[in-house]
C-alpha positions in Angstrom: 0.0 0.0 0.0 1.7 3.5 -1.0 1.9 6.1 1.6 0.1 9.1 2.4 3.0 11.0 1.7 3.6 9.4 -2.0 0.0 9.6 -3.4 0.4 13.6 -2.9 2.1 14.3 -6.3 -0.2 11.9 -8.1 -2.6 13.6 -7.0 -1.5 17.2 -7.7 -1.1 16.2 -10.8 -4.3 14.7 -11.6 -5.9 17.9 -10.2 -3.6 20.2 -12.4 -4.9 17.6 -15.6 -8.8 18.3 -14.6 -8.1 21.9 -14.8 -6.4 22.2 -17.8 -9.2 20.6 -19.5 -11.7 22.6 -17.8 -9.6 25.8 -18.8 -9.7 24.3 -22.1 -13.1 23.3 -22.6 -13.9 27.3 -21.3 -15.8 28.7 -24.6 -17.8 26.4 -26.8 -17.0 28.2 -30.0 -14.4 31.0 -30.5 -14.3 33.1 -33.7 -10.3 34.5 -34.1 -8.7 36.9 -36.6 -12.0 38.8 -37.5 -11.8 42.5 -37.6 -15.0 43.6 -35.0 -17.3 46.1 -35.6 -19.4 47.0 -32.9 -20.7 50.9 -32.9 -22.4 50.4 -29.3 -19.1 49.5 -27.8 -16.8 51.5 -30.5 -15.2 48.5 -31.6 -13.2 48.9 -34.6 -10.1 46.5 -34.9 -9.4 42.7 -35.3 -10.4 40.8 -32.2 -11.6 37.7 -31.0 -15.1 36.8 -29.9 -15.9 33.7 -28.0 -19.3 32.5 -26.9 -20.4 29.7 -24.4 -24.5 29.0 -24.6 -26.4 31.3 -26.8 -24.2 34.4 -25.1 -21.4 36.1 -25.9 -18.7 35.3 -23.3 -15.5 37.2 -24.2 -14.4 40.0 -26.4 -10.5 40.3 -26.2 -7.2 40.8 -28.9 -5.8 37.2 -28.8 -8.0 34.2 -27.3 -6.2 31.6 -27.1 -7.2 28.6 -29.2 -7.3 26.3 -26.7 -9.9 27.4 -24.7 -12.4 26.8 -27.3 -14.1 23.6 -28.3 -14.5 24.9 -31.6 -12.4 27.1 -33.4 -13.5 29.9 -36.7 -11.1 31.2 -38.5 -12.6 34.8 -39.8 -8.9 36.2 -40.6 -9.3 38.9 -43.1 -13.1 39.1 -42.9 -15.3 41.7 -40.7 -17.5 40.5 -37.6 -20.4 42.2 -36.6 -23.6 42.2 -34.7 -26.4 40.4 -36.2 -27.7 42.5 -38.3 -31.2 44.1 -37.4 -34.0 44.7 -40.8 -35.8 47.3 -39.5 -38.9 47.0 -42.1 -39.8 43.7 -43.3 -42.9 42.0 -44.3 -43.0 38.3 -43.2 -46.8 37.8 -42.0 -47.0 34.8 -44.7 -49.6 33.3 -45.7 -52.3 32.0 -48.2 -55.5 33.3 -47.7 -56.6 35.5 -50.9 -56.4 38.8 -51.4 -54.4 39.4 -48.1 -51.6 41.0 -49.0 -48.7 41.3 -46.5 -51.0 40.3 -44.0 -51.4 36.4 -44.3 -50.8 36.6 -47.8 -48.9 35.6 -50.8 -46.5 38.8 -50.9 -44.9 38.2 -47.3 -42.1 36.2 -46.8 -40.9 33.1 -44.6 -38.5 34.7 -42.5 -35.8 31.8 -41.9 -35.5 31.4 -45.8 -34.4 35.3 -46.5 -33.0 36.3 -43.0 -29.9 34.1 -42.4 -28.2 34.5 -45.7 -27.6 37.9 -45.5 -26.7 38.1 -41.9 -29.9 39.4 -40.4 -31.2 38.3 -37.0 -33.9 40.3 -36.5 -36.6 41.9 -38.5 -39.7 44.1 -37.7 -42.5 43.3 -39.3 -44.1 47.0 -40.2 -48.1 46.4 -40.5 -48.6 43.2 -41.5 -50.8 42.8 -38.4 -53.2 44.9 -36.5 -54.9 44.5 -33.4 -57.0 41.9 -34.5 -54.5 39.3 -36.2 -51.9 39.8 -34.5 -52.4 36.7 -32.3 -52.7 34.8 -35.7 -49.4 36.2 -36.8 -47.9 35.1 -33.6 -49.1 31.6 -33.6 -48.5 31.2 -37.4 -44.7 32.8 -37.8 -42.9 34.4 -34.5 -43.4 31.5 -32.6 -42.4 29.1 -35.2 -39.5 30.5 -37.0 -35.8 31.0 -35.5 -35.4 34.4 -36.8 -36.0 37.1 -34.3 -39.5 38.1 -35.2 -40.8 41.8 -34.0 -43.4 44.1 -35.2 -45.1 47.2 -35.4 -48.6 46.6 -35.1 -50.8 48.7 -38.0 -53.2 51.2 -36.7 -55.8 49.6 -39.1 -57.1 46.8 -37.1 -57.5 44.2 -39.9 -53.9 44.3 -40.7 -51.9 45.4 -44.5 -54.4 43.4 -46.5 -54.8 45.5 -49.4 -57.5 47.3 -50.9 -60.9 48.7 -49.1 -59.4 47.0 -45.8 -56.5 49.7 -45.5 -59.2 52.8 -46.2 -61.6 51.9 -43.2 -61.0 54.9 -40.5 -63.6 53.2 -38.6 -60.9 50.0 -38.3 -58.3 52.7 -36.5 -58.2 52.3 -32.9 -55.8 54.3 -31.4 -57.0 52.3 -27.7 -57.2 48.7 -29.0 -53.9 49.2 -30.8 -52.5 50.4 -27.8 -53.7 47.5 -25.5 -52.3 44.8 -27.7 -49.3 46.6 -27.4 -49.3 46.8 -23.7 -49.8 42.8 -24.2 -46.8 41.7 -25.6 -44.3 44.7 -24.7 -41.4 41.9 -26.3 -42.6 42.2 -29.7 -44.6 44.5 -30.3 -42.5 47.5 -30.2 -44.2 50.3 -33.0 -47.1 51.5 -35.0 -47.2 51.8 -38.7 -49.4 53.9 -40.8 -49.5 53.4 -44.2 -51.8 53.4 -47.8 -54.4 55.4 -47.0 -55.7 57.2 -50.1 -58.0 59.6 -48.4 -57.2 63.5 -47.7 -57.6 63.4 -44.0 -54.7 63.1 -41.3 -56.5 60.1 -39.3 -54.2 57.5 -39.5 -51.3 59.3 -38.9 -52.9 61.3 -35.9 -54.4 58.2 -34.7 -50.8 56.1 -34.7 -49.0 59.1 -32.8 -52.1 58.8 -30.3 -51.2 54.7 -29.8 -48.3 55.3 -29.7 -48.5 58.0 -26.9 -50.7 55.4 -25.5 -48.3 52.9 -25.5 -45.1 54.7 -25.5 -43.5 53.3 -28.8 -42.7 55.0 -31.9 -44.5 55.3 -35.2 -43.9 54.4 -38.8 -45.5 56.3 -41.5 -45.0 55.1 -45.0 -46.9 58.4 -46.7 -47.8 59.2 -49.8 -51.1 58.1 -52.0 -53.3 61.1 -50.4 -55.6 62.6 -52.8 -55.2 65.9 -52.4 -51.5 65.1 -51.4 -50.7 66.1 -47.9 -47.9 67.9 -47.2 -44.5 66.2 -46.0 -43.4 69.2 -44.4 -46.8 69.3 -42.1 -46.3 65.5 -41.5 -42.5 65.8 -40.6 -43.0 68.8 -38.0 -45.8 69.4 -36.9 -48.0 65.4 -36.9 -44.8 62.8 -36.0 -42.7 63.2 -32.7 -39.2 62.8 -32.0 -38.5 59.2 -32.6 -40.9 58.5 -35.2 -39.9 57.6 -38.3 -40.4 58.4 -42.3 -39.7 55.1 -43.9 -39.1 55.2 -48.2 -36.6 58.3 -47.7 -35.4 58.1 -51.1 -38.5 57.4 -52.8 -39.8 59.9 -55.4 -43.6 58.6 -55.5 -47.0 59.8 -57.1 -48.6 61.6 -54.6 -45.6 62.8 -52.2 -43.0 65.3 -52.5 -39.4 63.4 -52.8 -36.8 65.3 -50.1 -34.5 66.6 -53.1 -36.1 69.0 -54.8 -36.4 69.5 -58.9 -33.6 71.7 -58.0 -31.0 68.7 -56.6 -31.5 70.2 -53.5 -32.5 68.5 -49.6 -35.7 70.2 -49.1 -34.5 72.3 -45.3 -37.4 71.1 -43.7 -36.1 67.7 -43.9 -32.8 68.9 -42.0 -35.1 70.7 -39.9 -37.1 67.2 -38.9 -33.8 65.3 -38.4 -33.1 68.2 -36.2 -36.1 67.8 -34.1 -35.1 63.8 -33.7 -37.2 62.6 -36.3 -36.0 59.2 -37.9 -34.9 58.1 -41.7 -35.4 54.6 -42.6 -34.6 53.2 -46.1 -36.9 51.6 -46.8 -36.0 50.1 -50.1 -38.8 47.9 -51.1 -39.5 47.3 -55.1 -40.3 51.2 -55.7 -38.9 53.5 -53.0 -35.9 53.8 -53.4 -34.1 56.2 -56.7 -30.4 56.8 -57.0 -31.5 60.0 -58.1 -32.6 61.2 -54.5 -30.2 59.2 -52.5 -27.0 60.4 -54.4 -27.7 64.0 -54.0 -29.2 63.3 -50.5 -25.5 61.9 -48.9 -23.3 64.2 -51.1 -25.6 66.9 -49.1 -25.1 65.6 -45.9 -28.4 63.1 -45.2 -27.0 59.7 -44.8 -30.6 56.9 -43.4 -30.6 56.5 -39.7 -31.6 52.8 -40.6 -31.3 50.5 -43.4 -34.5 49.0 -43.5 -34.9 47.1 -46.3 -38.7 46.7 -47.2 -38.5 43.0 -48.0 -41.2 41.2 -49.7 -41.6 38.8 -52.3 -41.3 41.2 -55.3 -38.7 43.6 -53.9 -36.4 40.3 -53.6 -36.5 39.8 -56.8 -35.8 43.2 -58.2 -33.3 45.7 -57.3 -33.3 45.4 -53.8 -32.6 42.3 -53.0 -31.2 42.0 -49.7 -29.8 43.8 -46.3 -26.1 43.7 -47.6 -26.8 44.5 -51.0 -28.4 47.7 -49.8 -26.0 48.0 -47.1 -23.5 48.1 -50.0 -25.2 50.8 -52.2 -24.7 53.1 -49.6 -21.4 52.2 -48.7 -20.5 53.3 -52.7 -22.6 56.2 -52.2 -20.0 56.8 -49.9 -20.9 56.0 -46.3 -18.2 54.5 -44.0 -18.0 50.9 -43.5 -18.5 51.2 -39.9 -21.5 53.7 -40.8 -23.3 51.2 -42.4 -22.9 48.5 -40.1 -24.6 51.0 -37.1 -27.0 52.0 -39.5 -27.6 48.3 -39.9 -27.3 47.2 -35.9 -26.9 49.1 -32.7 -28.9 52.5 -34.6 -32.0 50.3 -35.2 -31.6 48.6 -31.7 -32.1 52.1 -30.6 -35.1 53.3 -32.7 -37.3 50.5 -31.4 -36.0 50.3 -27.8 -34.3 47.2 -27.3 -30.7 48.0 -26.1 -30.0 44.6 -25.8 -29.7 44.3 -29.3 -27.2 45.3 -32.2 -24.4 44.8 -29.7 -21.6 42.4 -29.4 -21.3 43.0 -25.7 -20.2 40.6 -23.2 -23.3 38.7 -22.2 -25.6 39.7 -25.1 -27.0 36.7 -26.8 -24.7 35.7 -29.5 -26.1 36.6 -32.7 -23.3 37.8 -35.3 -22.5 38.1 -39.1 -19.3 37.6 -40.6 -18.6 39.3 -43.5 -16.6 39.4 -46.8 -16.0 42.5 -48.1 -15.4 42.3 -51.6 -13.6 44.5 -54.2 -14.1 44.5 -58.2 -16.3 45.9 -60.3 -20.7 45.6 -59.3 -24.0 46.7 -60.9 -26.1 47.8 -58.4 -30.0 48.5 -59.2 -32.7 51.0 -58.0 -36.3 50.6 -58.5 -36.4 52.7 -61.8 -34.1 49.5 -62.9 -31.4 52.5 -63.4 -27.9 51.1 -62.5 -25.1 52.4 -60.3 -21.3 51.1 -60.9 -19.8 50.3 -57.6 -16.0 48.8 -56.8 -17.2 47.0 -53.1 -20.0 44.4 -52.2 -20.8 43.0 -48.7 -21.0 39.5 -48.9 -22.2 36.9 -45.7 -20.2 34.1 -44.7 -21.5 33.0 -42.0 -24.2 34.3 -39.4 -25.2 33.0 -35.6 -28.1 32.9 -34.0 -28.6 32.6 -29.9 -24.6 31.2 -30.6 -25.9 28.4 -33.3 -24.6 28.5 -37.1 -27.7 29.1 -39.2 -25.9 30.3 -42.7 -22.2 29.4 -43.6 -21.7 30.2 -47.1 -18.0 28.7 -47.5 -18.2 25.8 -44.8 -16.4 27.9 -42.3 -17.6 26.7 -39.2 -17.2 23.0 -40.9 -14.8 20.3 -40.5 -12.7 18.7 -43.4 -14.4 16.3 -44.7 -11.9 14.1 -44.2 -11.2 14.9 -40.9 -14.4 14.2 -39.4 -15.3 11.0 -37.9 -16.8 8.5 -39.5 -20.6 8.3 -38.2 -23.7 8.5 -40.9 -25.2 11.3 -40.6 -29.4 11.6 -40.1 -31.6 13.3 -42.0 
């Protein structure tokens, strides 16, 4: 029988070997050699990000390797926070006639999110008071994208048609409440399509959303008589409310650059008074021909909303990095675009715990290629701007899980792996 005295070192030993593997086994997956962006945290530089759970664990320069049970190597590509869509349109459904509001011009989320490094979108409208349970049942709570939304002041929803026109279906109380109800996801009002020449909706959104204490969304235009922008931008909206379509040039509202390539001053005047500029892109919002002269001049988006549906998919806008992109050829700042495209939006709807790559914020990021050569890039008037960069996803997390890797990344060699069949 050994002594006492001899089993000491053994056990030492043994001790020092459990917590070296523990030390080792610290992060379950560790991305090295990106360069971060992170405008909440004014990040700019290459560091390493390592995440244990669904939660970002450690932001440092040089993590070692070993700490990790898996390793990414994102050398000579960008890292940021998932990105946030603040205007989407993914109440999907089939019921006829129904528009963006469980109908056939809505999107799936998971199959449009992922691939271009978004995380979260806000649904703007889709669902009013009434549907909204149906829109929770149906996508939020079935899809792994982060699904929030402004709720539409018309109670019905954006179906389309007569539906949208109904001032009697604008509650500014039962808008409110169903707010109140679900404080996690429904953080806005939107106001949109209404053809008449009265202020209702608009005035009607702003009272919900004093109600309810969230900000509003007004996609404007279509009045007949036309109502003024001007009037809408300071003297209906508050600070915090937003003008969605900024670069639109629309029948029946006034673009912000005048016939004269000017910004309209009112429109600095609005920003001024803390009112909010989203893209807004969609499949006929948004013209080079306003944008261009709108940044030269100084008037960059607050947001990079995309307006994503089935048909502005497939036409010039495409996706969050492909607008993202535009604007950085207009001439935007990389870093510009990504806060524009994160931490800004986090912001405008109230969740702080978003658009970050703090330490102990759930661990959704993008990795990015930014590539250089020579790029078409399309508007909805199908006129073409020449541009020499183009962001690109590689790979995007979600609550710390790989949902999209482009270039097998976060994979194993194939011939590395071990040999077990794989299920289906």
């Amino acid at each position: 029988m050994k002594s006492r005295k001899s089993l000491c070192p053994l056990l030492l030993l043994v001790a020092l070997m459990i917590g070296s593997i523990s030390y080792a086994q610290q992060y379950d997956l560790l991305i090295k050699g990106g360069h971060l962006i992170d405008p909440k945290n004014n990040i700019d530089s290459v560091m390493d990000i390592a995440i244990t759970g669904d939660r970002i664990a450690a932001v440092e320069s040089n993590i070692p390797p070993g700490q990790a049970n898996r390793v990414i190597d994102a050398t000579g590509l960008y890292v940021s926070p998932g990105l946030v869509d603040l205007h989407a349109h993914v109440f999907y459904g089939t019921e006829p006639n129904a528009s963006y509001s469980n109908g056939y011009s809505a999107i799936p989320p998971d199959g449009f999110t992922f691939r271009s490094g978004v995380t979260t979108v806000v649904d703007v409208g889709g669902a009013g008071w009434r549907n909204f349970p149906q829109f929770k049942q149906q996508v939020i709570d079935r899809v792994r994208t982060r699904v929030l939304a402004f709720l539409n002041i018309v109670g019905s929803g954006m179906k389309g048609g007569p539906v949208e026109q109904n001032l009697n279906d604008m509650d500014p109380k039962l808008t409110a409440m169903r707010i109140l109800e679900y404080p996690q996801i429904l953080v806005g009002i939107k106001a949109a399509h209404y053809m008449g020449p009265e202020w209702d909706p608009v005035d009607r959104a702003v009272k919900a959303g004093e109600i309810a204490n969230v900000p509003v969304m007004v996609d404007f235009g279509r009045n007949d008589p036309p109502l003024s922008l001007e009037a809408l931008l300071l003297k209906h909206l508050r600070p915090g409310d937003i003008l969605t379509h900024t670069y639109a040039h629309v029948s029946g509202r006034e673009p912000i650059v005048g016939e004269n390539g000017k910004v309209k001053p009112f429109v600095f005047k609005a920003r001024e008074r803390g009112l909010i500029f989203d893209v807004g892109h969609g499949g006929g919002s948004f013209l080079f021909r306003q944008a261009i002269p709108a940044l030269q001049q100084g008037f960059p988006p607050d947001s990079m909303g995309t307006d994503i549906h089935v048909g502005s998919m497939n036409g010039g806008m495409k996706d969050m990095l492909n607008v993202a992109s535009k604007f950085l050829n207009l001439g935007m700042s990389l870093k510009d675009v990504v806060a524009a495209s994160t931490w800004k939006p986090a912001q405008i709807i109230n969740r702080p715990d978003l658009g970050h790559l703090g330490v102990g914020a759930e661990a959704d990021l993008a990795v990015i290629n930014l590539r250089s050569g020579n790029f078409g890039f399309i508007d909805v008037g199908n006129g073409r701007f020449d541009g020499t960069q183009k962001l690109e996803c590689e790979l995007t997390l979600r609550s710390g899980r790989v949902v999209w890797d482009l270039n097998g990344l976060a994979a194993p060699k194939w011939d590395e792996m071990n040999r077990e069949i794989s299920s289906r």
